[in-house]
C-alpha positions as CSV (number, residue, x, y, z in Angstrom):
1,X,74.7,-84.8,13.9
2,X,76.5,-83.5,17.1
3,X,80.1,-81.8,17.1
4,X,81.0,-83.7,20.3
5,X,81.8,-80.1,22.0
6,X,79.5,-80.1,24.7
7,X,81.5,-82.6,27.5
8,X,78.7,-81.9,29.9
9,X,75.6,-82.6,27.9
10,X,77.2,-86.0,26.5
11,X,75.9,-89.5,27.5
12,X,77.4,-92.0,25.3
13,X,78.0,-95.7,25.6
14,X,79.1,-96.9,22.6
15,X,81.4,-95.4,19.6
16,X,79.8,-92.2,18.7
17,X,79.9,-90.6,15.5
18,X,81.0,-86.9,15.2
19,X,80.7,-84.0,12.8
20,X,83.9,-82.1,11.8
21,X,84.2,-78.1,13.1
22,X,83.0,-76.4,16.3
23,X,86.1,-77.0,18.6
24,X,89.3,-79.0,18.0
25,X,89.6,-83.2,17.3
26,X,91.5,-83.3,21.6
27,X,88.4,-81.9,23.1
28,X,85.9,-83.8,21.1
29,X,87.7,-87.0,22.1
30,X,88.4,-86.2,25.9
31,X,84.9,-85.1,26.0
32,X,83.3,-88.7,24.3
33,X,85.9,-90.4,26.7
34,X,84.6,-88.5,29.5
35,X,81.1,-89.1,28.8
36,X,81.6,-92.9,28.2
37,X,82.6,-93.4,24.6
38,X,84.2,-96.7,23.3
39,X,85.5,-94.7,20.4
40,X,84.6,-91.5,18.0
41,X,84.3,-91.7,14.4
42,X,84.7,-87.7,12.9
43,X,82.4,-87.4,9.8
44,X,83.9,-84.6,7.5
45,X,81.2,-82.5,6.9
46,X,83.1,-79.6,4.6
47,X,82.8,-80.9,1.0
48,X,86.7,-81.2,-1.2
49,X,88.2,-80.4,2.3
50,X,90.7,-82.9,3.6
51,X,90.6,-83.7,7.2
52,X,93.8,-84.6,9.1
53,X,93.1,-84.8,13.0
54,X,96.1,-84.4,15.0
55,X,96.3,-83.7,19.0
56,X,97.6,-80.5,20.7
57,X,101.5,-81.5,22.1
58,X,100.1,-80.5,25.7
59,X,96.8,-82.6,25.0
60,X,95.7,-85.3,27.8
61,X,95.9,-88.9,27.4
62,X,93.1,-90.3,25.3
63,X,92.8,-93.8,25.6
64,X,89.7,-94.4,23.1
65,X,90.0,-95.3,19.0
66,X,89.9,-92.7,16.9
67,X,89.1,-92.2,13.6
68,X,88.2,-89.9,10.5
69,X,86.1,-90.5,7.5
């Protein structure tokens, strides 16, 4: 499973499936949106812990679907 951190080692072309931690929910979606991605799923990873993903109030536009499970 990949964190989705890495912008410049990602080549994706279809909705890509993310684990939680590393770096925050913005950079993992500009980076999948960057590197092709027609959406990111974030898999929480961190048993009993509750995952809300929320963008920083300065983040850039992301334009692809995103979602948590």
């Amino acid at each position: 499973m990949h964190a989705g951190c890495l912008g410049n080692k990602l080549n994706v072309a279809v909705c890509a499936r993310i684990q939680r931690g590393e770096c925050t929910f913005t950079t993992k979606a500009q980076n999948l949106q960057q590197a092709g991605a027609t959406g990111m799923v974030v898999f929480n990873n961190q048993f009993g812990a509750s995952l809300i993903m929320s963008a920083a109030q300065n983040a850039p536009a992301i334009t692809i679907p995103c979602l948590s499970i």
